[in-house]
TORKOL-4160 file (C-alpha; in steps of 0.2 Angstrom, whole numbers, padded with zeros to 4 digits, m for minus):
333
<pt num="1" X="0578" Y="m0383" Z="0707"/>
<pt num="2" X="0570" Y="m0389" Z="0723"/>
<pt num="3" X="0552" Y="m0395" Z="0720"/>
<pt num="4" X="0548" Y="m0400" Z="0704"/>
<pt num="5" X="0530" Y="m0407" Z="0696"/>
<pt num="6" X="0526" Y="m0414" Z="0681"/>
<pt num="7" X="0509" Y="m0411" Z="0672"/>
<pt num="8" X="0503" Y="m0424" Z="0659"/>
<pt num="9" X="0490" Y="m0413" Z="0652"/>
<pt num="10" X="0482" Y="m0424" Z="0637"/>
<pt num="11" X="0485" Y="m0443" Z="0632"/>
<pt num="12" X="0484" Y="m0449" Z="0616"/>
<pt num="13" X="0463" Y="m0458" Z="0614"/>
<pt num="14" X="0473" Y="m0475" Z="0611"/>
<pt num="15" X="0483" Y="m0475" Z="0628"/>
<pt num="16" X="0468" Y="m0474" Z="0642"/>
<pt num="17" X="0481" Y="m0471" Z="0655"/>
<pt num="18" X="0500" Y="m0468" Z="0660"/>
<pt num="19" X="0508" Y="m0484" Z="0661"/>
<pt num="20" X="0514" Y="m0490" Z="0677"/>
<pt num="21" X="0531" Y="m0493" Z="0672"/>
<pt num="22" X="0530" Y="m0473" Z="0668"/>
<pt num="23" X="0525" Y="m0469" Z="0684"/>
<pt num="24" X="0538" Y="m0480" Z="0692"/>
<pt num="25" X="0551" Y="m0471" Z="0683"/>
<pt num="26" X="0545" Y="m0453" Z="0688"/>
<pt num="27" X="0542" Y="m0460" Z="0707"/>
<pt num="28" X="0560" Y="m0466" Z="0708"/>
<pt num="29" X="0569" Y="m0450" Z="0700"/>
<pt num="30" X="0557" Y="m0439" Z="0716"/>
<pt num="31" X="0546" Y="m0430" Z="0702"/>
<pt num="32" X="0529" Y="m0425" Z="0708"/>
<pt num="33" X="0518" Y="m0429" Z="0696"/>
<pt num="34" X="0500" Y="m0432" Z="0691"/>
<pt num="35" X="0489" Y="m0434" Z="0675"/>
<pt num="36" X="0472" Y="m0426" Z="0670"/>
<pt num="37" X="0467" Y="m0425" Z="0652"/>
<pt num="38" X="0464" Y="m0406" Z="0648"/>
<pt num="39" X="0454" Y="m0401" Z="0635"/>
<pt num="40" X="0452" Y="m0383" Z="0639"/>
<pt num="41" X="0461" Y="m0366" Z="0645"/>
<pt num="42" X="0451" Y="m0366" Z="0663"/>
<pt num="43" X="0457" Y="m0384" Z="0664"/>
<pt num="44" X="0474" Y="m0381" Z="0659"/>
<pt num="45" X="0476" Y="m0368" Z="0671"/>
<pt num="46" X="0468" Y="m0375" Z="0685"/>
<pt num="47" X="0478" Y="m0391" Z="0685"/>
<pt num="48" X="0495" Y="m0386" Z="0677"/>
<pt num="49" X="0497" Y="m0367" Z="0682"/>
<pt num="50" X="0510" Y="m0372" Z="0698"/>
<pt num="51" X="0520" Y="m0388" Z="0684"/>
<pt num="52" X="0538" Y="m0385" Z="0680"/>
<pt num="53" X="0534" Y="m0399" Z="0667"/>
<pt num="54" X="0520" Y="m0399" Z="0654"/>
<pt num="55" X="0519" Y="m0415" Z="0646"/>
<pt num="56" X="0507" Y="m0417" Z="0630"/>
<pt num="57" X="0507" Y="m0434" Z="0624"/>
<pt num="58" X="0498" Y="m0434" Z="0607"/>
<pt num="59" X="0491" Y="m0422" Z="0594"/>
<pt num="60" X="0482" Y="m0411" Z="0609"/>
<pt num="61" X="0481" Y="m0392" Z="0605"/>
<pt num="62" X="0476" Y="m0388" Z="0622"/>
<pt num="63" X="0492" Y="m0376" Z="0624"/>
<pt num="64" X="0490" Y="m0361" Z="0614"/>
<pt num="65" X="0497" Y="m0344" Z="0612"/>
<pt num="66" X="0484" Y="m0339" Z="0626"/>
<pt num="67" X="0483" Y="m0353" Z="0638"/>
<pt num="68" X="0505" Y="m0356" Z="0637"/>
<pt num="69" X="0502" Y="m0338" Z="0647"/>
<pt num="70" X="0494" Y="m0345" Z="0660"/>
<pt num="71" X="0510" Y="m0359" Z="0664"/>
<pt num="72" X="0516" Y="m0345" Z="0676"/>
<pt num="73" X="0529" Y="m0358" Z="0683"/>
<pt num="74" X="0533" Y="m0369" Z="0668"/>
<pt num="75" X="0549" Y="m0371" Z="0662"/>
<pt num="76" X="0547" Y="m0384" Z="0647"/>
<pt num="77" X="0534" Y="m0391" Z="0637"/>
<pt num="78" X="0537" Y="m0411" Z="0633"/>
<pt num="79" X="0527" Y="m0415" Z="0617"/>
<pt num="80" X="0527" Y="m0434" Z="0615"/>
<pt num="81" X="0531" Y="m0436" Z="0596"/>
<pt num="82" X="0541" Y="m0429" Z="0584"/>
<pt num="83" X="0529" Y="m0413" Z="0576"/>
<pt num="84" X="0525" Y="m0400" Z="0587"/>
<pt num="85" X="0514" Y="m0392" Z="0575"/>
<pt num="86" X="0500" Y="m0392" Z="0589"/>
<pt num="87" X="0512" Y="m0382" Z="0603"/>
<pt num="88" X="0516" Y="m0365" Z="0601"/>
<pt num="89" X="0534" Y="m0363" Z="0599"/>
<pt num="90" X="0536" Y="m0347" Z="0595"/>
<pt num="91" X="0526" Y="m0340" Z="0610"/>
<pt num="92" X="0535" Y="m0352" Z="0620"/>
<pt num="93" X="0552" Y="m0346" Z="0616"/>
<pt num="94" X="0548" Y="m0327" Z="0620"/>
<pt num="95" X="0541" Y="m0334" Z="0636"/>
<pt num="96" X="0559" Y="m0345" Z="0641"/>
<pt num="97" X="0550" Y="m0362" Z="0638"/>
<pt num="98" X="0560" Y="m0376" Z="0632"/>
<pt num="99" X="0549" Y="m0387" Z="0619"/>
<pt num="100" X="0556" Y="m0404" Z="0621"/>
<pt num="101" X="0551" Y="m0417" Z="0608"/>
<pt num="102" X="0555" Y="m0438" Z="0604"/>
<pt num="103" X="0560" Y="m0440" Z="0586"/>
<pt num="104" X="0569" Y="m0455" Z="0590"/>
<pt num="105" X="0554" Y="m0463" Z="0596"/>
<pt num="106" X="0550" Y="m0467" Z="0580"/>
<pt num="107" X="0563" Y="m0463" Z="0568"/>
<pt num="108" X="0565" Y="m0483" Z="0563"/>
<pt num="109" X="0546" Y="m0484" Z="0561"/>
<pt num="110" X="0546" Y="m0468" Z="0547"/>
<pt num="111" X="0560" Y="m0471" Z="0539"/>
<pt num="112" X="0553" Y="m0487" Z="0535"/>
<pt num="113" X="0538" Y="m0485" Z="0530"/>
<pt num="114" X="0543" Y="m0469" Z="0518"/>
<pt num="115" X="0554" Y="m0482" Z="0509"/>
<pt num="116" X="0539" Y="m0495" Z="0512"/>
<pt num="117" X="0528" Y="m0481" Z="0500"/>
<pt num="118" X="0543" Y="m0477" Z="0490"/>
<pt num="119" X="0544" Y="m0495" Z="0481"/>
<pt num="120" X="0525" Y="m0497" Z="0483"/>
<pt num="121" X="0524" Y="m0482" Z="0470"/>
<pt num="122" X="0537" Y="m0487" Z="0459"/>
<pt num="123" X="0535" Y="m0505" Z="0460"/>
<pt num="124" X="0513" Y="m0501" Z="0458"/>
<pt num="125" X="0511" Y="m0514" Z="0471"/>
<pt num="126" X="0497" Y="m0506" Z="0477"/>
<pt num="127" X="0489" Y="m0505" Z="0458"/>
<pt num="128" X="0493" Y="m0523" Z="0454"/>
<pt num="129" X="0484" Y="m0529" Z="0470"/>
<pt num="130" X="0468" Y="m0519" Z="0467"/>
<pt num="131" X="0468" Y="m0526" Z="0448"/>
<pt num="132" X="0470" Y="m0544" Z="0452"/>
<pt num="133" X="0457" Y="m0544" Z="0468"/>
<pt num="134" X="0446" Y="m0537" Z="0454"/>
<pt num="135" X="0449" Y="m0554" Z="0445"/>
<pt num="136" X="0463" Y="m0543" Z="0431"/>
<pt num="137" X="0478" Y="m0553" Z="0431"/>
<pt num="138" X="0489" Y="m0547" Z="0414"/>
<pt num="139" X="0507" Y="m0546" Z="0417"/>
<pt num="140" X="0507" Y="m0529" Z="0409"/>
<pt num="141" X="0494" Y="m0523" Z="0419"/>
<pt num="142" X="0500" Y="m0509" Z="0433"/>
<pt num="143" X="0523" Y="m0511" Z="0425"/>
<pt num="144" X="0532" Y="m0508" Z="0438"/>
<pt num="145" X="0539" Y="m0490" Z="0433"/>
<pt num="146" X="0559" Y="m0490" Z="0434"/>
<pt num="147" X="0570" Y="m0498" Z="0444"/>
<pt num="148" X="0580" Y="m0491" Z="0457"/>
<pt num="149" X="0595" Y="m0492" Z="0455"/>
<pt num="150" X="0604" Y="m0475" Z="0448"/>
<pt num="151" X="0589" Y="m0466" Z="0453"/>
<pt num="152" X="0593" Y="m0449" Z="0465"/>
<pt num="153" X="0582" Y="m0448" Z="0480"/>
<pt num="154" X="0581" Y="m0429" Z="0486"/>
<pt num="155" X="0576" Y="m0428" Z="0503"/>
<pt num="156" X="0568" Y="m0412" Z="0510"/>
<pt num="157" X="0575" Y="m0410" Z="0527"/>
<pt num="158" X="0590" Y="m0419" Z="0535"/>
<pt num="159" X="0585" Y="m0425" Z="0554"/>
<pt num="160" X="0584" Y="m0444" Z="0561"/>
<pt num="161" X="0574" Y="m0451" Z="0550"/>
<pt num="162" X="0579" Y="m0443" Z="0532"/>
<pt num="163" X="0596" Y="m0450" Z="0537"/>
<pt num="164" X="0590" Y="m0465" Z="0542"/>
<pt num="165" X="0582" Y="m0468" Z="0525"/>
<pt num="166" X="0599" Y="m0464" Z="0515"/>
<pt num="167" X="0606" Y="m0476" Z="0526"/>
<pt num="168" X="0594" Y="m0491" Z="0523"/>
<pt num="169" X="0594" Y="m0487" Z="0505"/>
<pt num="170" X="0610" Y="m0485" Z="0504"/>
<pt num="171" X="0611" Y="m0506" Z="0497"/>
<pt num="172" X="0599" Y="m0500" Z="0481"/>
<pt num="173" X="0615" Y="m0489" Z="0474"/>
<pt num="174" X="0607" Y="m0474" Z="0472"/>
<pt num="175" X="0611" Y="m0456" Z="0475"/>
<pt num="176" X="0604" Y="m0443" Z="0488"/>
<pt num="177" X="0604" Y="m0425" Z="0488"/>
<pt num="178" X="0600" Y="m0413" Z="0501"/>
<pt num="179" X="0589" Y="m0398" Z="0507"/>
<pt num="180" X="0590" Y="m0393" Z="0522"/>
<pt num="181" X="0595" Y="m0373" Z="0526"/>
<pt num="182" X="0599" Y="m0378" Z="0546"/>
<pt num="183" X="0611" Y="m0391" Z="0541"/>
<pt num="184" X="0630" Y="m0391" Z="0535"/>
<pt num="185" X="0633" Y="m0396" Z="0517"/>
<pt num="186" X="0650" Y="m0406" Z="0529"/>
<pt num="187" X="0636" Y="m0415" Z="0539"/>
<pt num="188" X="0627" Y="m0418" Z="0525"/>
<pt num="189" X="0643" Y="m0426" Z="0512"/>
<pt num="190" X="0648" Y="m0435" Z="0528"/>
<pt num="191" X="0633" Y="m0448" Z="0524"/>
<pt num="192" X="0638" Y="m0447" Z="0505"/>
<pt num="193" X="0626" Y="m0434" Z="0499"/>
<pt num="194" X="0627" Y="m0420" Z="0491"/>
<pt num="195" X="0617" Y="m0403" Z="0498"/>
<pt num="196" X="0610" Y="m0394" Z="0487"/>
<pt num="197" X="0596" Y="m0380" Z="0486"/>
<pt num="198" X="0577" Y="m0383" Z="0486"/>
<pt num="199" X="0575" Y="m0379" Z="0467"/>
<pt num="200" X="0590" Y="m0393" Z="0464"/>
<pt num="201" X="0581" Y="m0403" Z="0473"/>
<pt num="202" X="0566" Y="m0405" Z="0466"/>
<pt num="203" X="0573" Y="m0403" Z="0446"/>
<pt num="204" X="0587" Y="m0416" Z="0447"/>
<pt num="205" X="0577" Y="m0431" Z="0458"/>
<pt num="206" X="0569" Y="m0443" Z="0451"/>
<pt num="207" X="0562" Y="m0447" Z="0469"/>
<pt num="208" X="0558" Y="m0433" Z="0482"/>
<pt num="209" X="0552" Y="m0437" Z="0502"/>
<pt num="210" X="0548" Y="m0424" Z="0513"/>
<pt num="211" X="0555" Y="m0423" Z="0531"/>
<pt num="212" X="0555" Y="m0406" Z="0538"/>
<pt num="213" X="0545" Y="m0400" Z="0552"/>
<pt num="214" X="0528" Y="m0391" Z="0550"/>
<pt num="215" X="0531" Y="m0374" Z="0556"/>
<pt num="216" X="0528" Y="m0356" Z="0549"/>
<pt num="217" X="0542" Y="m0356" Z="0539"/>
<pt num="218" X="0537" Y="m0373" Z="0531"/>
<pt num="219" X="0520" Y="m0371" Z="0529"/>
<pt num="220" X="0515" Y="m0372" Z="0508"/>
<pt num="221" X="0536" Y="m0375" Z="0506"/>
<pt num="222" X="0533" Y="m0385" Z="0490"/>
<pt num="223" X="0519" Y="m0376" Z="0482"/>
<pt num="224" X="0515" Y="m0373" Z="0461"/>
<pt num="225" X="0534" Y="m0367" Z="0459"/>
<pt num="226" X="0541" Y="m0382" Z="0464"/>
<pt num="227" X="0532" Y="m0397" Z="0461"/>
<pt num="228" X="0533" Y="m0390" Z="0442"/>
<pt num="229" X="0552" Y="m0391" Z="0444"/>
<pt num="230" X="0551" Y="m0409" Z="0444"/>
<pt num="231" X="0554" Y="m0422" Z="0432"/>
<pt num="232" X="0539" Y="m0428" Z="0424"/>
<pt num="233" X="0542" Y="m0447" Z="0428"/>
<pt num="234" X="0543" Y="m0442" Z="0446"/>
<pt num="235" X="0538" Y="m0448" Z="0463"/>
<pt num="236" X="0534" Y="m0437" Z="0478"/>
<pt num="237" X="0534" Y="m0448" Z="0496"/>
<pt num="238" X="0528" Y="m0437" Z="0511"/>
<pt num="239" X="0529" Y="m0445" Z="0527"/>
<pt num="240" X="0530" Y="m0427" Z="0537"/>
<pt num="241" X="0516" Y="m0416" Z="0537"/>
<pt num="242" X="0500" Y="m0413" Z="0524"/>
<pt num="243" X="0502" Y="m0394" Z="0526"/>
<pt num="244" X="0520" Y="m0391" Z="0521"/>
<pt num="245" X="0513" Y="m0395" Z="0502"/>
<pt num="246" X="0499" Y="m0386" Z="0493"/>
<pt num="247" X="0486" Y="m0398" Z="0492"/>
<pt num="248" X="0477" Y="m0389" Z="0478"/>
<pt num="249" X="0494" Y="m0388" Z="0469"/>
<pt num="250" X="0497" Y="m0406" Z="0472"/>
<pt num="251" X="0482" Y="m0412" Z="0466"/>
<pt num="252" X="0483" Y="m0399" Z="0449"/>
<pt num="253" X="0502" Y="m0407" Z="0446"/>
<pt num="254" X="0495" Y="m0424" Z="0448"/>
<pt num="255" X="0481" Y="m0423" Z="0438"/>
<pt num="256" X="0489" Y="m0412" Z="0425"/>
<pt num="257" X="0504" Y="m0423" Z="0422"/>
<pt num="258" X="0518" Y="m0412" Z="0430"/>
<pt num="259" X="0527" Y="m0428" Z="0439"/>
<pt num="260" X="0520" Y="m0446" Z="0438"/>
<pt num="261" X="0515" Y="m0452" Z="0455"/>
<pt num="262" X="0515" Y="m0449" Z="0476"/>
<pt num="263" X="0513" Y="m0460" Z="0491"/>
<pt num="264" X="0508" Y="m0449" Z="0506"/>
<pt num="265" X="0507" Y="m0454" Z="0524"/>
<pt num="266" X="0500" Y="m0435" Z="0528"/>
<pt num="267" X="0487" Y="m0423" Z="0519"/>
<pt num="268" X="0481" Y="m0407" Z="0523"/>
<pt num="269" X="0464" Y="m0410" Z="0530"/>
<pt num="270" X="0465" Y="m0428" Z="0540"/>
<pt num="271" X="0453" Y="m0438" Z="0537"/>
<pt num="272" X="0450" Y="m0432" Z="0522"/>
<pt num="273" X="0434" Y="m0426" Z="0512"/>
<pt num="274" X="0426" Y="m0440" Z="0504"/>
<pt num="275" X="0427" Y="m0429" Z="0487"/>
<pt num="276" X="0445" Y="m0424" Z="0490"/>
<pt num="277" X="0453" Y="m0429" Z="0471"/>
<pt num="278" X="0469" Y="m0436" Z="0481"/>
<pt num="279" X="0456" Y="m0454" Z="0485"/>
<pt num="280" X="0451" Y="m0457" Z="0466"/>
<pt num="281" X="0467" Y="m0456" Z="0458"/>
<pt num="282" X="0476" Y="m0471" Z="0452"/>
<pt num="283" X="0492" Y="m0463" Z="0454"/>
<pt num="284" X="0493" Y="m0460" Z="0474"/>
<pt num="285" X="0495" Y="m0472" Z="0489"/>
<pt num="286" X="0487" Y="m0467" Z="0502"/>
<pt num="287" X="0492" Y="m0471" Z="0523"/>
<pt num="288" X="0481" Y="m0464" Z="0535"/>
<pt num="289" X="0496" Y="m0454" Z="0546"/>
<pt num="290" X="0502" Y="m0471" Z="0555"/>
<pt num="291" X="0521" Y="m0472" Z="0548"/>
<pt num="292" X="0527" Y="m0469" Z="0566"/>
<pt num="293" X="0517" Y="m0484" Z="0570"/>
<pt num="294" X="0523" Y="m0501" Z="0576"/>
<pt num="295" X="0525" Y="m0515" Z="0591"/>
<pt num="296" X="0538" Y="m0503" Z="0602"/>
<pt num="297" X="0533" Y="m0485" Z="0594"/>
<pt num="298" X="0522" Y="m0479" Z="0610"/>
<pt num="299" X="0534" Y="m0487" Z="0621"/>
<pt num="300" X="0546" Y="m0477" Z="0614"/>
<pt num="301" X="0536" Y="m0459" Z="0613"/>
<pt num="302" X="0535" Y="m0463" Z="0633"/>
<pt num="303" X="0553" Y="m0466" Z="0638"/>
<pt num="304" X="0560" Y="m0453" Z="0628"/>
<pt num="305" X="0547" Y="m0442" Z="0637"/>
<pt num="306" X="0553" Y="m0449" Z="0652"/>
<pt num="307" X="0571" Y="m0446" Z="0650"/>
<pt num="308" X="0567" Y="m0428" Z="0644"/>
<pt num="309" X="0557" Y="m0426" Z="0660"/>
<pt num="310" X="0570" Y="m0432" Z="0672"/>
<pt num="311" X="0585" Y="m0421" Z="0661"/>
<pt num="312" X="0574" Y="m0406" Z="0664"/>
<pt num="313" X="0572" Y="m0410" Z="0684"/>
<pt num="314" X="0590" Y="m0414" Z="0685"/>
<pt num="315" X="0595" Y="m0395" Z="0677"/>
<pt num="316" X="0601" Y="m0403" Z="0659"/>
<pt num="317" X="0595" Y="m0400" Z="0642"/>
<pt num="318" X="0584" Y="m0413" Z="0636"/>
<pt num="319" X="0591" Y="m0428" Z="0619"/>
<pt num="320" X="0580" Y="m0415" Z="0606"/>
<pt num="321" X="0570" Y="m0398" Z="0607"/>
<pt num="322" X="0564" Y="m0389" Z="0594"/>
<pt num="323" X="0567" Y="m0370" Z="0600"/>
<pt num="324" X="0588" Y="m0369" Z="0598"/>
<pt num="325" X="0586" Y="m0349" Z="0601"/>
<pt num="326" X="0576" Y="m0351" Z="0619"/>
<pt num="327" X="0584" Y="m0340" Z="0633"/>
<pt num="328" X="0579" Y="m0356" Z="0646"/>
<pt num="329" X="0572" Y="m0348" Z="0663"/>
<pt num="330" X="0581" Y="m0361" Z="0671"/>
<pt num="331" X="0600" Y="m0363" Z="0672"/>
<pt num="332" X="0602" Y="m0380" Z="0661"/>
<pt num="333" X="0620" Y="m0388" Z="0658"/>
């Protein structure tokens, strides 16, 4: 491909700086890169018109449907993490972008701690906590809801992390069912569940964790309709995104009895409003979007960014991109 140039267009407020260990790695594969947090279209376009490489390491939404037209010379867009929510795929695709993302980077992390949420709800670990800080201590107070053994998890969405889940709690004996239109029902019974439709899914599980993408097609997925499909002792986990549930529906279902209880990592509006009902209701734990979080997760968010970078200058397709369809304008093997 000749020259090629990487642009790191935004960091994440944490980080401060790319590491140097980063910038060792793209020195010694010959990329010409450099870093300038962009926060506007004249910005982006001034300092990443000529990049083969965008690279958008956090939640960033400096790349939109206008300014993505301005990346006259790019040929991929590398978003550290595993939403792209806040890059415009579609718009990429038509323009021959590649739209690379890390899911691995934190796959352990989100796995864990949706089934970190999953036994906070049905053991009420949470509940009991708050009761005996507040001097309660009764033995019946906050009882633990069911066990979980025999229990069937549906999980919405059948990447990394839903697989990791099934696969860490696969010692509880439980059964898993599947939704997921992109993925073979093969792929899916080869892990020893079963697929099934979304309707199934949320009528016959007693648990049901969200793992899909955000993306048009996903936005409001589990709405009025589905969340009265389920049983009314159940639990709803999401670790993905707030907007692929109706947030109005959710909180009607919760507080009108529809399914027992959820654990969300993710809600529509983040931080929420001080009023939303979501934060008085005894029946929801609450994390404030940091499931991907951990001692190694940034680490990770960087070297799979890395290694996307380095595929891309090398003429191969990156470990994971979101847009399947994309007709690349470069030739990649």
């Amino acid at each position: 491909m000749g020259r090629f140039k990487v642009a790191i267009v935004a960091l994440d407020a944490t980080l401060g700086e790319v590491p140097e260990w980063i910038q060792a790695g793209l020195n010694e594969n010959n990329l010409e890169w450099a870093y300038e947090e962009c926060t506007t279209r004249e910005e982006l376009s001034r300092f990443a018109s000529d990049a083969d490489v965008v690279w958008v390491h956090g939640g960033s939404k400096v790349v939109t449907v206008d300014s993505i037209k301005d990346l006259k010379h790019c040929g991929a867009i590398i978003r550290a993490g595993s939403g792209t929510d806040n890059i415009p795929v579609e718009e990429a695709t038509k323009l021959g972008i590649v739209v690379a993302h890390t899911p691995e980077a934190t796959r352990e992390e989100v796995s864990d701690h949706t089934i970190g949420l999953l036994l906070n709800v049905v053991r009420q670990i949470s509940f009991q906590d708050r009761a005996i800080h507040n001097g309660v201590w009764k033995l019946d107070s906050g009882r633990p809801r069911c066990q979980m053994r025999g229990q069937t998890l549906g999980l919405i969405g059948f990447g990394n992390i839903a697989r990791n889940v099934i696969r860490k709690l696969s010692g509880f004996e439980m059964n898993f069912i599947v939704y997921d239109k992109y993925v073979s029902s093969e792929v899916i019974e080869a892990v020893g569940a079963k697929a099934k439709d979304l309707a199934e899914v949320m009528a016959q599980s007693d648990f049901v964790s969200i793992h899909c993408p955000w993306t048009p097609d996903t936005f409001h997925l589990i709405g009025e309709r589905e969340l009265r499909l389920m049983k009314p002792s159940g639990i709803l986990i999401n670790t993905a995104r707030g907007k692929i549930i109706d947030e109005a529906a959710l909180i009607k279902a919760l507080q009108e009895g529809w399914f027992d209880a959820a654990g969300l990592d993710v809600l529509d509006e983040e931080p929420p409003h001080p009023d939303n009902p979501l934060l008085k209701m005894e029946n929801v734990v609450l994390t404030p979007h940091n499931a991907g979080g951990s001692n190694v997760s940034q680490e990770n968010f960087w070297r799979y960014s890395l290694d996307a970078a380095v595929a891309f200058s090398q003429g191969h397709w990156p470990r994971s991109y979101v847009n399947h369809d994309v007709k690349s304008r470069w030739d990649l093997t």
